[in-house]
N, C-alpha and C positions, 0 to 999 in steps of 0.2 A: 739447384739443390732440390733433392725430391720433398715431398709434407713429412716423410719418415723421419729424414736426415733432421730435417730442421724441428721437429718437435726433439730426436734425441738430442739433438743442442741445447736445448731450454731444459731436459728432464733430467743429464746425464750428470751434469757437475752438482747434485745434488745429494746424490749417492754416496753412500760412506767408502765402497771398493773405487771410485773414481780416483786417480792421482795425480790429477792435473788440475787441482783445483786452483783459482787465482791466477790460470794463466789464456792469454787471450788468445779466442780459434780465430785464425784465419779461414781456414776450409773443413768441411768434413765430407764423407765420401759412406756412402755405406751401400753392404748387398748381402742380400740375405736368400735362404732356403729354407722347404718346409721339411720339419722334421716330421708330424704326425699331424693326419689330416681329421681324426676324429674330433668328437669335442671336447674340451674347446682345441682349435687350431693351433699347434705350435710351430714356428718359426724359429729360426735362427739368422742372428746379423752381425755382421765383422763392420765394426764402424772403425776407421780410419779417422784420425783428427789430424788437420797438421796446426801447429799454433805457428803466433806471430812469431815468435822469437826464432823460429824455424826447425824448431825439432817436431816429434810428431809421436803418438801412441795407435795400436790398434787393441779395441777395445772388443768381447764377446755377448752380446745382449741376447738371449732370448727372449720371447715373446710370446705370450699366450692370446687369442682373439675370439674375442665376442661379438656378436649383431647386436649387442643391448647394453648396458649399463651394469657394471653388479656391484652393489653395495658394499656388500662383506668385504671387497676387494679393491676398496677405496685407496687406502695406504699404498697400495700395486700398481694404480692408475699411471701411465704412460701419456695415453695421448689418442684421439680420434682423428681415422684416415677417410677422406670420403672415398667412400667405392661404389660410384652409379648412381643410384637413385637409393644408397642407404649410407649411414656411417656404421666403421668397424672398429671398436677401440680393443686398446691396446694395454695390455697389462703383463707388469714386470713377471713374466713364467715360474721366477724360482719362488714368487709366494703365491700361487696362484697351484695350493694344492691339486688341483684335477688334472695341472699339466705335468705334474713329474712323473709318472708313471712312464713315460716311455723312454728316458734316459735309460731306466734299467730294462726294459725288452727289448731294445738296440744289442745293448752289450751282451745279455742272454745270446741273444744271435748272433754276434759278434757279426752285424751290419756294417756295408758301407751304403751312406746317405748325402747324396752332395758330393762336395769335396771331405764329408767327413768318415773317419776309420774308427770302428768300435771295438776294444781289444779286452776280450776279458782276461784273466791272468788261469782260470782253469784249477784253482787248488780247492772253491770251497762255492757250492751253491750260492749265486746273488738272488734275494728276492724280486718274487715278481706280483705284480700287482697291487702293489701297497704304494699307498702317497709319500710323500716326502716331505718333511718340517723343517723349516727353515731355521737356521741357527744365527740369533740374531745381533750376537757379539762379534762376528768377523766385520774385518775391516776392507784388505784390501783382496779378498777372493770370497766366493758365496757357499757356503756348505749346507747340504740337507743331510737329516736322518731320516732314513728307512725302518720304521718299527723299531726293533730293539739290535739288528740286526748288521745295517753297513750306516756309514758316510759318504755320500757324495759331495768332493769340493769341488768347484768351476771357477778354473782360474780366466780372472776376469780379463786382464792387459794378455794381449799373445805377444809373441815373439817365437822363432824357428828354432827348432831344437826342442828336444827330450825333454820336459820339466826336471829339474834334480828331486824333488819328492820322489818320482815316479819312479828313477833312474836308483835313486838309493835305495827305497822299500823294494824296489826288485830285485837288486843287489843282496840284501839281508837277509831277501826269501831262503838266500839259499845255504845259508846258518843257523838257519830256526834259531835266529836269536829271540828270546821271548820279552823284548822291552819296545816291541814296536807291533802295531796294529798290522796285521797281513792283507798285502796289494790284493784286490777281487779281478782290477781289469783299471784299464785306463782310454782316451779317448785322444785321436789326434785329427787337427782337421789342417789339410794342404793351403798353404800358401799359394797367392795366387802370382808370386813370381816362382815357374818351376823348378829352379835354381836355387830354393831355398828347401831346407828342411821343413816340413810337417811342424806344427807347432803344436805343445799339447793343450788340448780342450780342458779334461777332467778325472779324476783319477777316481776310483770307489774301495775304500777300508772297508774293514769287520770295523764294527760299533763296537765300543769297550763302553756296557753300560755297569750301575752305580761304582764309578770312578770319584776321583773327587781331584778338584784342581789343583794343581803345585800352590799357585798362587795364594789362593781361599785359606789353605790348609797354613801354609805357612804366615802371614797376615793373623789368620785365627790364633795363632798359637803366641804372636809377639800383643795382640791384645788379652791374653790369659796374664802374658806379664806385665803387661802396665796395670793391669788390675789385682796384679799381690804386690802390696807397699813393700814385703819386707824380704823378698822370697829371691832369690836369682834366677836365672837361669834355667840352671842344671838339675830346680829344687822344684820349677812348677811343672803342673799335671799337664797341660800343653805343648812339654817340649817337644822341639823339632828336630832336635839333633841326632837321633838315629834316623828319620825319614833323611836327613840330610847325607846322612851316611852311605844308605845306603843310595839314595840316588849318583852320588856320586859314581858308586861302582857300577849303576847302570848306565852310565854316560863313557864309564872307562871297557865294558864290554862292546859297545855300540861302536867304539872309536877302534876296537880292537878287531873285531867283525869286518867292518870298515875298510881296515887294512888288508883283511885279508882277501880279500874277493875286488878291490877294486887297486888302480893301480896308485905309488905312493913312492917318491924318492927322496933321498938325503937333500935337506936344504944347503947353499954355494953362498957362497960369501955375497952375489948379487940380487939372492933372494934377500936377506939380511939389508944391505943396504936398501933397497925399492922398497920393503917395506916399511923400515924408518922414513926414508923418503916421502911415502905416503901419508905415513902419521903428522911427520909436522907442516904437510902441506895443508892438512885438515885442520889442525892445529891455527896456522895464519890466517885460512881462511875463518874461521870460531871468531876470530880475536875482534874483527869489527864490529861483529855484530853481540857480544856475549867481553865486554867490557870487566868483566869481573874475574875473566879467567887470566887476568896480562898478569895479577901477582903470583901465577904457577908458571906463567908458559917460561922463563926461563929454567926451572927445575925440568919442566916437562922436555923441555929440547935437549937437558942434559940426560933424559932417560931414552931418548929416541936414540941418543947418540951412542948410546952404551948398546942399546940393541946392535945399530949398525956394526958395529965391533964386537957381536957376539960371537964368543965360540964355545955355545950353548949347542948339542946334539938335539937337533929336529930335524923330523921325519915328516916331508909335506904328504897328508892325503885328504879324502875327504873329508867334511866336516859335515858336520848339522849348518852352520853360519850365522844362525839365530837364537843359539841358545838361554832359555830363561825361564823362569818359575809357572808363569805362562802357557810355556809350551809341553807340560809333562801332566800326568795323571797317573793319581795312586790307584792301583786296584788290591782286592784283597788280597795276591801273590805281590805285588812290587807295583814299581815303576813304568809306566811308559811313555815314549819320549814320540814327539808330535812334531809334523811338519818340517821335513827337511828342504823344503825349498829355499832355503836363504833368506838373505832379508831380501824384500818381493823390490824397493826400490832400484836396487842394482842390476844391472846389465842381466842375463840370463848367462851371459858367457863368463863374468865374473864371478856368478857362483858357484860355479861348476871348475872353478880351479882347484888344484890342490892349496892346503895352507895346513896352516899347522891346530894340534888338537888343544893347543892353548886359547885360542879362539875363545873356543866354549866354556872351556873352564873358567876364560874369564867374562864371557855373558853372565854365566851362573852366579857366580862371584859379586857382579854386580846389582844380580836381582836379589842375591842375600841384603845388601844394603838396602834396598828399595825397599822391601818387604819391613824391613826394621823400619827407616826411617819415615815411611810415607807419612805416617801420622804424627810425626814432629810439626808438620809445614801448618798445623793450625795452633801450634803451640810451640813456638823456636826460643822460647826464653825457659824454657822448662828443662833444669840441668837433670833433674833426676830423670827425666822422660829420657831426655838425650844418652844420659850415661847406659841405662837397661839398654837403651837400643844399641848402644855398638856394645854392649854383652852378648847381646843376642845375635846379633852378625857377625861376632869373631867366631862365637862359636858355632854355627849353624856351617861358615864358612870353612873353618878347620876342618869341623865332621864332612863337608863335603870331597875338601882335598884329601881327608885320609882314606875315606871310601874310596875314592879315586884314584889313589896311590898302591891301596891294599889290591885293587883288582885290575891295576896294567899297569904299565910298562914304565911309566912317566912320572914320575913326585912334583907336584905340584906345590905340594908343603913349602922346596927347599925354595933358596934365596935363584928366581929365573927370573932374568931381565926380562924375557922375552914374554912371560906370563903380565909382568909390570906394565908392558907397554902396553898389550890388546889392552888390559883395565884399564888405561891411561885413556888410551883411543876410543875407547866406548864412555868413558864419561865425558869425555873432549862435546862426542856427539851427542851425550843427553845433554848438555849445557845447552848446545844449540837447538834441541827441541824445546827445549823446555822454557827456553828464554821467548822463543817463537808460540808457545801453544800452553805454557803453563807457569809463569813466570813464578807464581809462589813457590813452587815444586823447583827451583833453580837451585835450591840450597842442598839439597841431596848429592848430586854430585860434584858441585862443588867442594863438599866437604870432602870426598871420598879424594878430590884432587887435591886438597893439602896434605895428605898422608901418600901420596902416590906423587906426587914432585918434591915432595922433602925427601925421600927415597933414590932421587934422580942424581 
């Protein structure tokens, strides 16, 4: 193992975009290239892990490098490599403002470096010369902002193939749909079995600056109501339910868009079964570890089972596959809708399947709950707390399904199994996170699951 290798082993399960955490390496393997030889020195490395258990991730590190020590850049600190008669350390590139500047004079020149491909998309000048600030909420990919101007995110795990972000925002481009940030360029670097597809590196948006977060705003507005004793809903100054609305029908444009530029067929009775199939295998697997879900899972399994036997009309095509409060921003025209890569833990070839626009609607669906209830789990005996809150989540959720209904193709209002299940299967899996990583926070979707297997 090289000093490289082995200090990213000690530096790397520390990171918050790491997803292998808690599982033991057997090997690592890494090889890397120089991207920009000015100061400081950037680097580029594909580290390879295989663990014990025998599966394996390849991960994207850059690296910025010093002859000295820098202070300011302590939090960044990687690790020192002896070279000669000096040491050269190492520090994590994406905070290490002096080194982003040539992600973007790369893609200006639509460079190839290495095995890597730099593609800009040609619709809108990328800046040049301006640092990059790191965005320090992401989890499992690293994002900079460029002055007021782009985003750059660096998806961290590779895998062969197109990213779906990339592949959808480029897709979209050509609907001037106005609910999504416009692709600048994106980046790809070759696998080094040549038999595989190019994996992508990073893609770079237009910056949508004073936006404000789905999440923040909606959150904000359920503590306006727990702070009027007497007030409902529909009656305080915080309401959410036209933003609700209308996001809706920007989630029913995008899906509509969607359709039309990418490809999208009638679901068969064997899509219908596999996906119930899927759910209560999720389902069994939940049960040992989330003990509290066994008083639903027989409703639950009667809901899976009605799916299978649907002869509910869907249309599989792409989706978002991640949809949530989260992932959207208000600007002062509307809505727009963030990160369609899927959820980052699944296969790269699983998110890129078709499925159905229920999907979404029911992430959405489920983050209206959350946003209600997060602030019960410090106060779960508090009926009046509890009751405002599913006030506030019927209605924020209705305003969403009529938005959503008013502007395509789908009514998500009426009585669909098939809407029943995804909300089923997605509290199924916050149980399990939540039991694993936030145990007081368990009661949230469990509740959503006795209204959603009494159903079944």
């Amino acid at each position: 193992m090289s000093a490289l290798a082995d200090i990213l082993r000690e530096w790397m399960p520390h990171q918050r975009w790491f997803g292998g955490k808690g599982r033991e390496w057997a090997a690592v393997e890494e090889e890397g290239f120089f991207l920009d030889r000015s100061g400081p020195v950037l680097s580029v490395h594909r580290v390879h892990i295989t663990y014990a258990d025998g599966g394996g991730d390849t991960y994207l590190v850059p690296l910025s490098w010093r002859d000295h020590v820098v202070e300011e850049l302590s939090s960044a600190f990687v690790g020192a490599v002896s070279g000669g008669d000096r040491e050269n350390y190492a520090y994590d590139a994406m905070r290490d403002r002096d080194a982003t500047p040539p992600w973007l004079e790369h893609l200006i020149a639509a460079d190839t470096v290495g095995p890597m491909h730099f593609h800009p998309a040609g619709v809108a000048p990328i800046p040049e010369g301006v640092p990059g600030d790191i965005v320090s909420t992401e989890q499992s990919n690293t994002s900079l902002v460029y002055g007021q101007e782009a985003i750059f995110k660096l998806f961290r795990r590779l895998e062969p193939g197109l990213n779906p972000d990339v592949e959808i925002h480029a897709a979209l481009r050509e609907t001037g749909n106005v609910h999504i940030a416009p692709l600048l360029g994106h980046i790809e670097i070759l696998d080094r079995d040549p038999s595989h597809d190019p994996a992508t590196v990073a893609m770079l948006q237009t910056f949508v600056p004073n936006a404000s977060d789905g999440w923040r705003l909606a959150t904000a507005s359920v503590r306006d109501l727990y702070a009027e004793g007497d007030l409902h809903a529909d009656e305080v100054g915080g309401d959410f339910a036209a933003d609700s609305e209308r996001l809706g029908a920007a989630t029913a444009s995008v899906h509509t868009d969607l359709a039309r530029v990418l490809p999208t067929e009638p679901a068969d009775r064997a899509w219908f079964a596999a996906a119930a199939q899927e759910m209560t295998g999720r389902l069994e697997a939940a049960l040992p570890a989330v003990p509290q879900l066994e008083e639903h899972a027989e409703g639950l399994r009667r809901l899976y089972a009605r799916l299978a036997d649907s002869d509910e009309p869907v249309h599989r095509q792409r989706v978002h596959g991640d949809l949530h409060l989260g992932q959207v921003l208000r600007t002062a025209t509307g809505w727009i809708i963030l990160d369609f890569e899927g959820e980052p833990a699944r296969p790269l070839a699983a998110r890129r399947q078709l499925d159905s626009p229920m999907r979404d609607v029911a992430g959405m669906l489920r983050s209206f709950d959350y946003a209600a209830r997060h602030m019960l789990v410090e106060q779960p005996e508090d009926t009046q707390r509890a009751y405002r809150a599913h006030e506030w989540a019927e209605r924020n959720r209705s305003a969403f399904c009529a938005g959503y209904s008013a502007a395509g193709a789908l009514d998500p209002c009426a009585d669909s199994p098939v809407l029943r299940a995804f909300e089923a299967d997605k509290a199924v899996y916050e149980c399990l996170y939540e039991a694993r990583n936030r145990p007081h926070w368990l009661m949230i979707p469990l509740q959503s699951l006795s209204r959603l297997a009494a159903a079944g």
